[in-house]
Structure formats: structure tokens, C-alpha cells
C-alpha positions as CSV (number, residue, x, y, z in Angstrom):
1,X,-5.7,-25.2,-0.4
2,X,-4.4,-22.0,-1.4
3,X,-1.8,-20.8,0.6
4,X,-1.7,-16.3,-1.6
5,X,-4.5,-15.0,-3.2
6,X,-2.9,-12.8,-5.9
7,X,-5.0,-10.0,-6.9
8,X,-4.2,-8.3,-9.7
9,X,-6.3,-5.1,-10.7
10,X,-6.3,-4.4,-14.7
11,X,-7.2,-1.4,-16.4
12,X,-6.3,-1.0,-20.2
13,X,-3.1,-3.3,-19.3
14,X,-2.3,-4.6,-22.3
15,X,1.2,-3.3,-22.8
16,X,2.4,-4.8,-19.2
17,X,0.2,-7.0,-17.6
18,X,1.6,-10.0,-18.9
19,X,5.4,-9.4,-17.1
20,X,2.9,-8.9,-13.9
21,X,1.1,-12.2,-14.2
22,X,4.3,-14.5,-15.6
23,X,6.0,-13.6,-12.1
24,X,3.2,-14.3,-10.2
25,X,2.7,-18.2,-11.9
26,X,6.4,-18.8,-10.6
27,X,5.0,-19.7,-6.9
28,X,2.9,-22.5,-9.0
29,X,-0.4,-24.3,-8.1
30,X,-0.5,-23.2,-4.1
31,X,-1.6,-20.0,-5.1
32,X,-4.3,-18.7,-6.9
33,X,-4.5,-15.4,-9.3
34,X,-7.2,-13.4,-9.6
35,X,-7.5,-11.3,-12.4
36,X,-9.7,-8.2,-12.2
37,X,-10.6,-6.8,-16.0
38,X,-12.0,-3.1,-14.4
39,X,-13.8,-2.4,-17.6
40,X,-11.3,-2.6,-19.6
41,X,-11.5,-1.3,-23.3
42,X,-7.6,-2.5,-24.7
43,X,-7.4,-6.2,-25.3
44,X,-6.6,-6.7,-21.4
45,X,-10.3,-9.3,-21.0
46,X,-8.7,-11.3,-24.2
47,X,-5.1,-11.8,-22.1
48,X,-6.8,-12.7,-19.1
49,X,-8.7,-15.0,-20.3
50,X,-6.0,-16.3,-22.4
51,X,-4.1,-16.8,-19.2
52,X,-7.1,-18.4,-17.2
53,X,-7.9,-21.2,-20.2
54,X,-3.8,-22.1,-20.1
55,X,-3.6,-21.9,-15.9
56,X,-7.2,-22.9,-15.0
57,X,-6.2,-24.1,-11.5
58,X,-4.4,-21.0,-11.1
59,X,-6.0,-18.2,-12.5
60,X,-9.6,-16.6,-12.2
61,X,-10.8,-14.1,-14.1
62,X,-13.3,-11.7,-13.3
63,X,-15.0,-8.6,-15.2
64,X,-16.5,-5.8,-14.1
65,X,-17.8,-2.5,-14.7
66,X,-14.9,0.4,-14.0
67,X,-15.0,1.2,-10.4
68,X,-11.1,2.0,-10.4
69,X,-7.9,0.3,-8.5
70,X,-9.8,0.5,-4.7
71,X,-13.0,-1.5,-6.1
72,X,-10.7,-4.5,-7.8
73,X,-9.2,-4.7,-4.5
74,X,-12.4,-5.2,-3.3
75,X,-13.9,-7.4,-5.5
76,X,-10.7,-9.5,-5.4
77,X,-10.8,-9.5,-1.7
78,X,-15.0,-10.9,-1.5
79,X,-13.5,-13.9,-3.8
80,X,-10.4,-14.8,-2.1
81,X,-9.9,-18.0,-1.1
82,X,-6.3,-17.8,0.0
83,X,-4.9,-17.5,3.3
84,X,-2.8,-15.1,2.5
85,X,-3.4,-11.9,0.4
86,X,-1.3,-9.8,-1.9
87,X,-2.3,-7.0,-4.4
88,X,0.3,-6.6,-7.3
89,X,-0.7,-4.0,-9.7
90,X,-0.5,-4.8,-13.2
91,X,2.7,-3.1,-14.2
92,X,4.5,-4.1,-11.4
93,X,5.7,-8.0,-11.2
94,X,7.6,-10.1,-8.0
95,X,11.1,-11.2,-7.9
96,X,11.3,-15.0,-8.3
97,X,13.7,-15.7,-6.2
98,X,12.4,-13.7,-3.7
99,X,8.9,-15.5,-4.3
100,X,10.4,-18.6,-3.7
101,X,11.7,-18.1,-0.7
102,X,8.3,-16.6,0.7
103,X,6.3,-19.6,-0.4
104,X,8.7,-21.8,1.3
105,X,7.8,-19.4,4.7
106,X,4.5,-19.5,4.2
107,X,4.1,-23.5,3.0
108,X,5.8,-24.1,6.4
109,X,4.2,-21.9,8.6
110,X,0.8,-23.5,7.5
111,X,1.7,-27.3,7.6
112,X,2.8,-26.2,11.3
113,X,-0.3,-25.0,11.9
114,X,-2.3,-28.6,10.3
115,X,-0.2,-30.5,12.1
116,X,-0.3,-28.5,15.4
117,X,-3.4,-26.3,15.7
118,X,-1.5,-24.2,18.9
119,X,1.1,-23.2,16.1
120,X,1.0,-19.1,15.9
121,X,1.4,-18.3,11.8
122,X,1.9,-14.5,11.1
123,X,-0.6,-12.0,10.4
124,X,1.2,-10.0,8.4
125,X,4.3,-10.9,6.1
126,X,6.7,-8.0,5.4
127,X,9.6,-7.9,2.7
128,X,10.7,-5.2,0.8
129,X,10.1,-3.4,-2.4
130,X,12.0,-1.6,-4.8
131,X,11.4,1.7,-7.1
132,X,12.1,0.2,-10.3
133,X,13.0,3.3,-12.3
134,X,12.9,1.0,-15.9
135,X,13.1,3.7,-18.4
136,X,16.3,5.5,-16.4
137,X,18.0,2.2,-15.5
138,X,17.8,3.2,-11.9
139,X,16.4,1.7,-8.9
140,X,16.7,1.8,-5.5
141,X,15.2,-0.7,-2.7
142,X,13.5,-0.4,0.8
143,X,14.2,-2.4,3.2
144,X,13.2,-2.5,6.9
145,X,16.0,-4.5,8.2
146,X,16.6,-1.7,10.8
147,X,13.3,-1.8,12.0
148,X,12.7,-5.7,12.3
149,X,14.4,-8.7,13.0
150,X,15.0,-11.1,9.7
151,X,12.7,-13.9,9.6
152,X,11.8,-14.0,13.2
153,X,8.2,-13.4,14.4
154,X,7.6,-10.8,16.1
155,X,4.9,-8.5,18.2
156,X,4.5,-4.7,17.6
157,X,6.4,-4.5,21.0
158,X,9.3,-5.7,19.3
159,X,9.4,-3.1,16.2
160,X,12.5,-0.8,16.1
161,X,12.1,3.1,14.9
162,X,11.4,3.6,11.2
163,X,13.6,6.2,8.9
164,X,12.1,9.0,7.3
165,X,11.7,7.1,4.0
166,X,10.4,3.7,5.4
167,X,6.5,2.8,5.9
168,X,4.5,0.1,5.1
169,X,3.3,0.4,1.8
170,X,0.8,-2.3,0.0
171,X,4.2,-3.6,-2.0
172,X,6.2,-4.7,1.4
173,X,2.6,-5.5,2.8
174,X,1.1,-9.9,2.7
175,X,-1.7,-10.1,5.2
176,X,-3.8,-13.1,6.1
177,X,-7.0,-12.7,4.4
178,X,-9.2,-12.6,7.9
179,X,-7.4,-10.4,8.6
180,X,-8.6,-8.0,5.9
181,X,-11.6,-9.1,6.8
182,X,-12.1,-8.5,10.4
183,X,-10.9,-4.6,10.1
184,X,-13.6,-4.0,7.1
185,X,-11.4,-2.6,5.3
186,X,-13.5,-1.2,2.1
187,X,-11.2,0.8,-0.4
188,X,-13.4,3.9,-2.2
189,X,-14.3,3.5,-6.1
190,X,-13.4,6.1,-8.7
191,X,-10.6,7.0,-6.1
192,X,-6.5,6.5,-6.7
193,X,-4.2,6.2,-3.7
194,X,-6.1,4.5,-2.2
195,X,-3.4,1.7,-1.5
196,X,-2.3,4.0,1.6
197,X,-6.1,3.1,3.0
198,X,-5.6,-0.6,2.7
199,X,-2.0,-0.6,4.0
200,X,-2.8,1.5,7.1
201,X,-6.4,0.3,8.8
202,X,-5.9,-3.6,8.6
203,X,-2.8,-2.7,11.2
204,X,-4.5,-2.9,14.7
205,X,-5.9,-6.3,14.0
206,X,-2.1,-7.8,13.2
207,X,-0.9,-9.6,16.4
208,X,2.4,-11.1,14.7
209,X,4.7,-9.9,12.0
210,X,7.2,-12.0,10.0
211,X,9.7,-9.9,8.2
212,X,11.7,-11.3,5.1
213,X,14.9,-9.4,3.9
214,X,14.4,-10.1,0.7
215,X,13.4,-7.9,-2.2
216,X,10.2,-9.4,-3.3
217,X,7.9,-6.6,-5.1
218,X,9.5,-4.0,-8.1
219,X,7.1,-0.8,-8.2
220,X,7.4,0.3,-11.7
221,X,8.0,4.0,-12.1
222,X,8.1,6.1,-15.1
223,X,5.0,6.1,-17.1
224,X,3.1,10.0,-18.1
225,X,0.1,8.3,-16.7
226,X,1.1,6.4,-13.7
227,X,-1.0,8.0,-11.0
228,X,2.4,9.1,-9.0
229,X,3.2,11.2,-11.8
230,X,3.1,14.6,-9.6
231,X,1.1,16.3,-12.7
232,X,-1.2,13.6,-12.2
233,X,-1.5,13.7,-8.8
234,X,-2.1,17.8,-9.1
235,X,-4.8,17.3,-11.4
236,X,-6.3,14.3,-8.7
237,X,-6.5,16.3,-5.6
238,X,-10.0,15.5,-4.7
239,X,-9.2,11.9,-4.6
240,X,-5.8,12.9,-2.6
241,X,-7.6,14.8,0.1
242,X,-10.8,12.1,-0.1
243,X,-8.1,9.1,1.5
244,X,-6.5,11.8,3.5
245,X,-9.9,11.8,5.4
246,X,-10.4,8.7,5.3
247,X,-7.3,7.6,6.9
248,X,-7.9,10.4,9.8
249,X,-11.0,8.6,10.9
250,X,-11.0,5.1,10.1
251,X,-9.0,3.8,13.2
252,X,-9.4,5.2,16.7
253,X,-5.4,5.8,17.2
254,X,-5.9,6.4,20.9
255,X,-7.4,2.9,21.6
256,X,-4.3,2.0,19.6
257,X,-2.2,3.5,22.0
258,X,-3.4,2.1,24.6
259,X,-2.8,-1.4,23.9
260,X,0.0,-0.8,21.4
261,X,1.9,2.3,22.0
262,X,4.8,1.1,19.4
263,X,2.3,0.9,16.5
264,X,0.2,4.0,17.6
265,X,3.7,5.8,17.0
266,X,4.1,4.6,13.7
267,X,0.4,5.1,12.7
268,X,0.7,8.7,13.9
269,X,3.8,8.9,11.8
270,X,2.0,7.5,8.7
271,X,-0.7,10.1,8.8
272,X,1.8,12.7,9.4
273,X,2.9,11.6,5.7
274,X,-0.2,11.6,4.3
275,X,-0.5,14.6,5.7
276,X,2.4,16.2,4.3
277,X,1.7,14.8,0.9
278,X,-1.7,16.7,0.9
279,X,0.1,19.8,2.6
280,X,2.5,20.3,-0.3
281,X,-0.1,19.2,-3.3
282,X,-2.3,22.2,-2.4
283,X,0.5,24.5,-1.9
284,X,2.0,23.3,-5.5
285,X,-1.3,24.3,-6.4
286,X,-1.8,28.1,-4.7
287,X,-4.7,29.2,-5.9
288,X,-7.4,30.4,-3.5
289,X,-9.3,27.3,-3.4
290,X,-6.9,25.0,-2.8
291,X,-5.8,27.3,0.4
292,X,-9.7,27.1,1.7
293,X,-9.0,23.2,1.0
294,X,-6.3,23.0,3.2
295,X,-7.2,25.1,6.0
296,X,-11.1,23.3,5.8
297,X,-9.0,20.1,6.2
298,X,-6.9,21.0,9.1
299,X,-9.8,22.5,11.0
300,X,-11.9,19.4,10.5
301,X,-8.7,17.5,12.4
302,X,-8.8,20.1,15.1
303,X,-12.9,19.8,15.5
304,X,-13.0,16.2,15.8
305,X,-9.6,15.7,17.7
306,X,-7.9,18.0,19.3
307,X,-4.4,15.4,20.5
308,X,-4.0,14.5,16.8
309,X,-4.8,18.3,15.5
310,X,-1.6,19.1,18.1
311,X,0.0,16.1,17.4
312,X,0.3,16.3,13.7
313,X,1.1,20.5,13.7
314,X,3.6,20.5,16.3
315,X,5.4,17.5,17.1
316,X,5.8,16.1,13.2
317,X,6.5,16.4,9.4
318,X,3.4,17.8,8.8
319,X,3.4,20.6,10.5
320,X,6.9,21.5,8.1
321,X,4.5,21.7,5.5
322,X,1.9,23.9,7.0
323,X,3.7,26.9,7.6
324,X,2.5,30.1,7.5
325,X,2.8,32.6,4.4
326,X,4.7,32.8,0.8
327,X,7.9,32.0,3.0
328,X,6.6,29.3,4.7
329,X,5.1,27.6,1.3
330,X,8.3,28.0,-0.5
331,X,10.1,26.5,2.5
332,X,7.8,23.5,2.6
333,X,7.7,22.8,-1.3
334,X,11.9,23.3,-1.3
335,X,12.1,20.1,1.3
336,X,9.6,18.3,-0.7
337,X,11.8,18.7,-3.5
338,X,14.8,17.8,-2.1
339,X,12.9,14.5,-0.3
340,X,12.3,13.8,-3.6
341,X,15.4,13.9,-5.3
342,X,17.0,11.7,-2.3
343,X,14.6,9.0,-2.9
344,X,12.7,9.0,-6.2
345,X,9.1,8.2,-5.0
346,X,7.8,9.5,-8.5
């Protein structure tokens, strides 16, 4: 039995991949590894399958054609045989301290459950990440230690309010593999950011939540290339606005509120990010098209839903960075700039 399914997408990863895939072997034979080689063209197939012939009970490695970062996450998802599930991008690596101490949670949550069926094991594991600035020697951590109680499982009743700078990104995220499953979760190909997808629609089918104050996942940040670079992300638009829909429509937030109010709140909250990330992109932008993009965007929201058009003009962050005229747009990408100066998110 596996207790984590690692995936770990790969594109052209030769450079990094290996401090990604050393960390991971630290938790040892209960998990598994799953490589994903997305067509790769570097030497990143012959390190792979290096590591699979030296860790065969441990690593898998599977190649593909190039279907970008969403479709590894899906591939590694179909062969999964973990209970748990992480994704760990290939230039980003785990903490081994902080690995330890999640496999120790997780071995005895399960051997609870083996011994006593009736045992409740979390849904979702949370622990947080840091921005690991490498090539400044800088970094800074997010933790949710205000929002949840330390290694004590929890309902969504039980959450407390999240700051501006705190959501639950794919690095803080380890879900139980059903779980993944039952939403149908089903990241895009050819697409980046889509990591915001899989960390926001699994959400309604998590019952419990295990938080771990400890600083498990380091988010690299730095390279020309990496697709938070804002230039990159300029140039990627489409594929920023393509999740942005997707994330607008792929969970009915009302049912959500019904029978969670406390999550409904923070999914609203989440979108309202995405949101303002889109907002800002096409106003960095300013030409004419990207204007007709934005506006076609919002009046698709208030077409389909009026609550959420209201909810997400008026009453949060995005509506900041929707305000009217060459005022308002220097207004909205001042406070970007300043957000991101506080807390380095690329």
C-alpha cells in the first residue's frame, strides 16, 4: 500500500528535476513517484528512467506526448494508486523534515482506519509553503495557522477568516485521491495556471481538513521562463482568462452555500483573486482588445449569474481592479504593484 502518490510533471527539466525528486525519495517505500516526461526534448526521459531502474518500488515513469502541466496532472492522477495525492512541480522539492512529520500523520491516520473501519482520516491535508526566492536569497512562508487549528481535524465550520495573502494553493494542498476523483476534476491541456483549477473544485467534496504547521513545499521563484514571470504571464493571457472561466462555472457556489456557508465565503474570495489577477493582466496590457476581453468576461458573469456578477464588483477585491477609466486603471495596477512588493508572488 501506498500511503502519497507523488506526481511530478516534467518538461525539459533537466537542470532541476533531480533536487525535486531526491526530496521526494526521503518519505521512502510508502509512497510512490510518478514521473511524467511531457515530451520532453532535454535529457529529462534519460533521468527519469535513471531514477525508476535505481528506485523501482518507488518510482514510475511515464511518457507522453506534450499536453502541458494540466494534462501530467491528469495522467498522473488516472494512474495513482496512493491514497493520498500531491503534485510537486519539477523545480520545486519538499522539506524533509517537514515530510517526515506528514508521513508519520498520514501512516497513523491510515492504520486507524485498518484497524477500526469507523475511524474518520482527513480529506484534505494542509501545510504550508514557502516562496523560495533562490537566486535573491530571499524567502518568505505561508502559513495558515490563523485560519486553522494545528494538527486537529476539523470541518469547514471550524475554519477561521483567511488574510489577504492566504489561499489554498496546489503547494499547501494533499487530498485523498477519491477525492480528486469524485469532483472530476479534469485540468485543460496546452494551458498554464491551471494549478488554481485543481486547487479550487475538489473543495466541496472535502468533509475533514487536517492542518500541519509545518513548512512542507518550497515554490521556486526566479527563473525568465517560469510561467509567474509577469512578462510571461502577459504574453499567456488566453490561457489566464481560459481558467478564469473555468473556475466561474465549474462549481455551483450557491449549493455551496447552502450546506457550507464558511467555504462558500472563501470560494467567493478565491474567485475574486482570480479575478483580480485577470483584471490587472488586461489593464497591464491596454490595448483595445484586451479592454473588449475584459468587459466580454465580466458580462458573461453577469449573463449567467447575476449574485456572483454583484458579488464579485461590489462587495470584493475585484471590483478594485475594475474601475472605470485611465484613473481607475492606474489606481488598480498601483495596488497590484504594491501587493506585489509586500509579498513576492513572482
Amino acid at each position: 500500500m501506498k500511503y502519497i502518490s507523488f506526481v511530478v510533471p516534467c518538461y525539459n527539466s533537466e537542470d532541476y528535476m533531480n533536487r525535486c525528486i531526491d526530496s521526494l525519495l526521503c518519505a521512502g517505500n510508502d509512497v510512490e513517484i510518478i514521473i511524467i516526461n511531457d515530451g520532453s526534448t532535454d535529457k529529462t526521459r534519460e533521468i527519469a528512467e535513471d531514477y525508476s531502474i535505481k528506485y523501482p518500488d518507488m518510482i514510475k515513469v511515464i511518457n507522453k506526448e506534450n499536453g502541458g502541466h494540466g494534462s501530467g496532472v491528469n495522467v498522473g492522477l488516472e494512474n495513482a494508486t496512493g491514497i493520498y495525492f500531491k503534485v510537486v512541480d519539477s523545480d520545486d522539492w519538499l522539506d524533509r523534515q517537514a515530510l517526515d512529520r506528514l508521513m508519520f500523520r498520514i501512516r497513523d491516520f491510515c492504520l486507524k482506519k485498518q484497524s477500526n473501519p469507523g475511524t474518520i482520516i482527513p480529506d484534505l491535508f494542509i501545510c504550508n509553503y514557502v516562496y523560495d526566492h533562490l537566486y535573491e536569497e530571499t524567502h518568505h512562508d505561508i502559513s495558515y495557522k490563523n485560519v486553522l487549528d494545528d494538527e486537529k481535524l476539523c470541518r469547514w465550520k471550524d475554519i477561521g477568516n483567511f488574510r489577504a495573502s492566504q489561499y489554498l494553493l496546489m503547494h499547501s494542498q494533499i487530498f485523498k485521491t477519491a477525492i480528486l476523483r469524485k469532483s472530476g476534476v479534469k485540468l485543460p491541456e496546452h494551458t498554464f495556471y491551471v494549478d488554481n483549477i485543481f486547487a479550487y473544485q475538489p473543495l466541496p467534496y472535502v468533509e475533514h481538513l487536517y492542518y500541519m504547521n509545518v513548512d512542507l513545499y518550497h515554490y521556486f521563484i526566479g527563473r525568465e521562463d517560469q510561467s509567474v514571470n509577469e512578462d510571461v504571464m502577459l504574453s499567456r493571457i488566453d490561457q489566464q482568462i481560459r481558467v478564469t472561466e473555468r473556475m466561474l462555472t465549474c462549481v455551483d457556489l450557491h449549493a455551496v452555500k447552502k450546506n457550507e456557508p464558511r467555504l462558500a465565503a472563501y470560494m467567493y474570495r478565491y474567485l475574486s483573486i482570480i479575478m483580480s489577477i485577470t483584471n490587472i493582466l488586461l489593464l497591464m496590457i491596454n490595448s483595445e482588445e484586451s479592454m473588449l476581453q475584459k468587459n466580454k468576461l465580466w458580462n458573461e458573469i453577469k449573463s449567467r449569474d447575476k449574485n456572483l456578477y454583484r458579488k464579485l464588483k461590489y462587495t470584493s477585491m475585484s471590483g478594485l481592479t475594475n474601475m472605470p477609466g485611465s484613473v481607475g486603471r492606474k489606481l488598480s495596477i498601483s495596488g497590484y504593484r504594491v501587493a506585489q512588493k509586500i509579498y513576492k508572488f513572482n
